[in-house]
TIVO-2410 file (N, C-alpha, C; in nm, 3 decimals):
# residues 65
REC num residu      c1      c2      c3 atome chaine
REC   1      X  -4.917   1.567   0.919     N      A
REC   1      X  -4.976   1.439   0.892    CA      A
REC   1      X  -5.121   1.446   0.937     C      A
REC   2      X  -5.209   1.412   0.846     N      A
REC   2      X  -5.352   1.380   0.875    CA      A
REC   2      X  -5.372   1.305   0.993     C      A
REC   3      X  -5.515   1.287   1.048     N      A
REC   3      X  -5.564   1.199   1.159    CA      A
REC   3      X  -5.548   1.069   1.075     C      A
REC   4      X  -5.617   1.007   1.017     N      A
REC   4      X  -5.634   0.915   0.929    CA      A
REC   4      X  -5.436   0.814   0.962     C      A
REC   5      X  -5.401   0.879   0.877     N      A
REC   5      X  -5.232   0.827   0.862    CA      A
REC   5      X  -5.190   0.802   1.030     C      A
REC   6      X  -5.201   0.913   1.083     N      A
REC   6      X  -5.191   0.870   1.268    CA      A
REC   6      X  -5.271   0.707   1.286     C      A
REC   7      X  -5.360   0.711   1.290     N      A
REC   7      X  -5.447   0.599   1.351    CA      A
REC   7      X  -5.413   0.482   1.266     C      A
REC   8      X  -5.374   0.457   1.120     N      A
REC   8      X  -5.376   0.404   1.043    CA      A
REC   8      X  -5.167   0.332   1.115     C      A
REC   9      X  -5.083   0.379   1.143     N      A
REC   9      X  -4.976   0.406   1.182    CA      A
REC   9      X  -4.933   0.352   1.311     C      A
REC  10      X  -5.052   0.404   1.438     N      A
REC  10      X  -5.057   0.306   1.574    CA      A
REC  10      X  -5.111   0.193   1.534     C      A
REC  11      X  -5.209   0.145   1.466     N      A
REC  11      X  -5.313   0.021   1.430    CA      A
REC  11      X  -5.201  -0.017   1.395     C      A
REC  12      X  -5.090  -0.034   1.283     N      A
REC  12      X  -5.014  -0.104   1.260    CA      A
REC  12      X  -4.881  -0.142   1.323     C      A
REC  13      X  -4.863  -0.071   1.425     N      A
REC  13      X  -4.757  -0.067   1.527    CA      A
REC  13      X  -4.790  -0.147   1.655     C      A
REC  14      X  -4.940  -0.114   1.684     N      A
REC  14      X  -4.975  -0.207   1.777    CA      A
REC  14      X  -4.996  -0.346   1.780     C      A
REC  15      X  -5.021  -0.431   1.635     N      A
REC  15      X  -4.985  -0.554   1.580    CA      A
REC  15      X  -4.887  -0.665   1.681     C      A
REC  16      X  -4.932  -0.749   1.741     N      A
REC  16      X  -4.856  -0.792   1.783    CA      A
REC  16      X  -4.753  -0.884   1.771     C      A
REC  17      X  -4.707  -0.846   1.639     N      A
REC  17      X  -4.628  -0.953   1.560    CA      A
REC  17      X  -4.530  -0.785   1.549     C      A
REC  18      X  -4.552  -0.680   1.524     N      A
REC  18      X  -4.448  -0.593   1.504    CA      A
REC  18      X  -4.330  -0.581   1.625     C      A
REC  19      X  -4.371  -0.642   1.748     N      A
REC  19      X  -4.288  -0.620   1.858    CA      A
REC  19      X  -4.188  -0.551   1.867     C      A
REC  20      X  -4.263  -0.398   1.865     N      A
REC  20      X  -4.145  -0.245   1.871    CA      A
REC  20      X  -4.163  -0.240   2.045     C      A
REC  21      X  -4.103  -0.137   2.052     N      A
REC  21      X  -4.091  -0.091   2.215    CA      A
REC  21      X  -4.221  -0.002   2.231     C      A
REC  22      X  -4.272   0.002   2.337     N      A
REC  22      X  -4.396   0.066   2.345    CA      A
REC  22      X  -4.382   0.165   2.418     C      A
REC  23      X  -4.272   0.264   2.411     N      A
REC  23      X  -4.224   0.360   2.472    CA      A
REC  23      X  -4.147   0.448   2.352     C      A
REC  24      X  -4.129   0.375   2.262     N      A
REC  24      X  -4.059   0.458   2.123    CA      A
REC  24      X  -4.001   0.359   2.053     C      A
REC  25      X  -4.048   0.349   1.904     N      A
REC  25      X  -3.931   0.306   1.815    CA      A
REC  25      X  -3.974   0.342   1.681     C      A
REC  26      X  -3.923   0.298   1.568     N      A
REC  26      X  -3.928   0.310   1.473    CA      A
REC  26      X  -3.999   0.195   1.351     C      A
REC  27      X  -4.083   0.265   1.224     N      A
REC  27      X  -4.141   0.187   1.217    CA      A
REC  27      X  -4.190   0.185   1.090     C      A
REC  28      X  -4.145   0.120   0.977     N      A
REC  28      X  -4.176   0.132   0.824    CA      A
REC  28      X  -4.323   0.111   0.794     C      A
REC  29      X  -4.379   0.219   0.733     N      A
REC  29      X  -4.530   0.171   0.670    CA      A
REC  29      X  -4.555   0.232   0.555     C      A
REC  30      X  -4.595   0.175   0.442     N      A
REC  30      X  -4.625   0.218   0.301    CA      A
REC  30      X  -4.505   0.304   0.296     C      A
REC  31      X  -4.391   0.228   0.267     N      A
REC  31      X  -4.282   0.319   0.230    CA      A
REC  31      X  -4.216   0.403   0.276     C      A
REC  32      X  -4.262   0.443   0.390     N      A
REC  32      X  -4.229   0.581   0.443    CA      A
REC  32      X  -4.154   0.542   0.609     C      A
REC  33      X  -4.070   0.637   0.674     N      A
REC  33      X  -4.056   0.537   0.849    CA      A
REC  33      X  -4.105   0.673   0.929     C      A
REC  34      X  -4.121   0.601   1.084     N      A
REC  34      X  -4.207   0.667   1.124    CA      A
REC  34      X  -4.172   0.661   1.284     C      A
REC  35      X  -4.139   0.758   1.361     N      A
REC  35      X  -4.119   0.744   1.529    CA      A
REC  35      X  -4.243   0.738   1.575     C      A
REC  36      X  -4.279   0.621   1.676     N      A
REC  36      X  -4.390   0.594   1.701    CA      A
REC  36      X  -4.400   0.547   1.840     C      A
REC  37      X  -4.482   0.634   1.937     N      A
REC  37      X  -4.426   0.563   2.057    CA      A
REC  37      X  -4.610   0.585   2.111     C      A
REC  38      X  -4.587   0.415   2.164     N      A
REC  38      X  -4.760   0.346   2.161    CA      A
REC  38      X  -4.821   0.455   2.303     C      A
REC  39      X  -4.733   0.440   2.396     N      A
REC  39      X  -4.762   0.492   2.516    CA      A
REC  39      X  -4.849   0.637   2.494     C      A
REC  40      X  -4.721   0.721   2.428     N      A
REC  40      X  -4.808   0.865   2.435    CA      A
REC  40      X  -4.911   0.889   2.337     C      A
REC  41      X  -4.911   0.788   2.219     N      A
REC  41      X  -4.951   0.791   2.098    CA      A
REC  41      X  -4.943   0.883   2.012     C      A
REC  42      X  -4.773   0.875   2.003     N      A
REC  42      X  -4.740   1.021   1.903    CA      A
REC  42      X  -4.698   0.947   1.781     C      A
REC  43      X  -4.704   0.984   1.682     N      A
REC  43      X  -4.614   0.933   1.565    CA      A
REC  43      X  -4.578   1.056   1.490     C      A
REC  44      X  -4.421   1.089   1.461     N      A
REC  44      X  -4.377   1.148   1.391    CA      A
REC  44      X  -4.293   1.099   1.217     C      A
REC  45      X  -4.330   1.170   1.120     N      A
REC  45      X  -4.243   1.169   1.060    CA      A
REC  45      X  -4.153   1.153   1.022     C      A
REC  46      X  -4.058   1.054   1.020     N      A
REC  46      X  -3.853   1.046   0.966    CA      A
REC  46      X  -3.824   1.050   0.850     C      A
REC  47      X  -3.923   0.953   0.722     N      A
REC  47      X  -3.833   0.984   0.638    CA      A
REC  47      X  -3.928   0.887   0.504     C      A
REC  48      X  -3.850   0.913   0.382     N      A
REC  48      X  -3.896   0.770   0.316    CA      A
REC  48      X  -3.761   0.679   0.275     C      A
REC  49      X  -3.827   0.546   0.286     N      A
REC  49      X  -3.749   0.446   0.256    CA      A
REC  49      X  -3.727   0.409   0.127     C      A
REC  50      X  -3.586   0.418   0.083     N      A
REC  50      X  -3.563   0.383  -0.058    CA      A
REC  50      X  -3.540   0.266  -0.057     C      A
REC  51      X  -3.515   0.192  -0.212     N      A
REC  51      X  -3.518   0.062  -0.258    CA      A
REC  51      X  -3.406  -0.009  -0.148     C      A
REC  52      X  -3.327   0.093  -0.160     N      A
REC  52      X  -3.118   0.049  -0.078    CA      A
REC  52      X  -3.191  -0.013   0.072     C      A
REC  53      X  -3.277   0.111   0.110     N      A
REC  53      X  -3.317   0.102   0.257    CA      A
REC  53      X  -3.220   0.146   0.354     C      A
REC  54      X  -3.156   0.281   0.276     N      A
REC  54      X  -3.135   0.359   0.302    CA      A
REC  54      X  -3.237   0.464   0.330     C      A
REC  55      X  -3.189   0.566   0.492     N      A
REC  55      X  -3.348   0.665   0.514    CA      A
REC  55      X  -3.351   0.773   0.464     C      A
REC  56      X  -3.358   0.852   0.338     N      A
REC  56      X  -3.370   1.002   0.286    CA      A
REC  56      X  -3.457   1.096   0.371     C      A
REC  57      X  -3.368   1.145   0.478     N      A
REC  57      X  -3.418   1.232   0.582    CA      A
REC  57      X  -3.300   1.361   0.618     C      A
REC  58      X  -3.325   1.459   0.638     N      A
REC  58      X  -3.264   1.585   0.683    CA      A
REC  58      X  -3.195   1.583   0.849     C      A
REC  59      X  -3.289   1.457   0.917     N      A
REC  59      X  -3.203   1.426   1.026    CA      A
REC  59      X  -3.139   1.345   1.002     C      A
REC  60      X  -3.031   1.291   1.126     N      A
REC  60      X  -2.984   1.165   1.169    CA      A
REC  60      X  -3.051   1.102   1.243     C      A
REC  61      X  -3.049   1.000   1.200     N      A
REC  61      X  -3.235   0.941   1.268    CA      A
REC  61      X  -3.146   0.857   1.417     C      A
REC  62      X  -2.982   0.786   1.401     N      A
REC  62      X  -2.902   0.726   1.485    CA      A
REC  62      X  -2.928   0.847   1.608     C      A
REC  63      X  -2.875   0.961   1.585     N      A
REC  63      X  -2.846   1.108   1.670    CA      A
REC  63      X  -2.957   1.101   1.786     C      A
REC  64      X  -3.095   1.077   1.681     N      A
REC  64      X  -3.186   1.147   1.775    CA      A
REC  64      X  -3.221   0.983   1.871     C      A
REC  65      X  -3.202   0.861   1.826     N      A
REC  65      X  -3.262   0.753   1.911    CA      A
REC  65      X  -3.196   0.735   2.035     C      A
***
């Protein structure tokens, strides 16, 4: 993932209307979801979100939270 998509990703996580955990959670943006934890300021990759909203990912996204 680019710098751009990172920063673009916390900016929208840090919103204070998104009220995720600021230690890790998860986090839909332009389609796609995203582990995002404000503290260390990591954001990884999970998956994209289909119409169902169901997550098309190679993990178990339950497993790893």
């Amino acid at each position: 993932m680019n710098r751009t998509t990172k920063i673009n990703v916390l900016a929208y996580a840090s919103r204070p209307e998104m009220d995720i955990n600021y230690f890790g959670d998860i986090v839909e943006y332009q389609g796609k979801r995203y582990f995002v934890s404000l503290s260390e300021e990591v954001v990884e990759f999970r998956g994209i979100v289909k119409e169902s909203g169901i997550v098309s990912d190679m993990e178990n996204l339950e497993a790893r939270r």
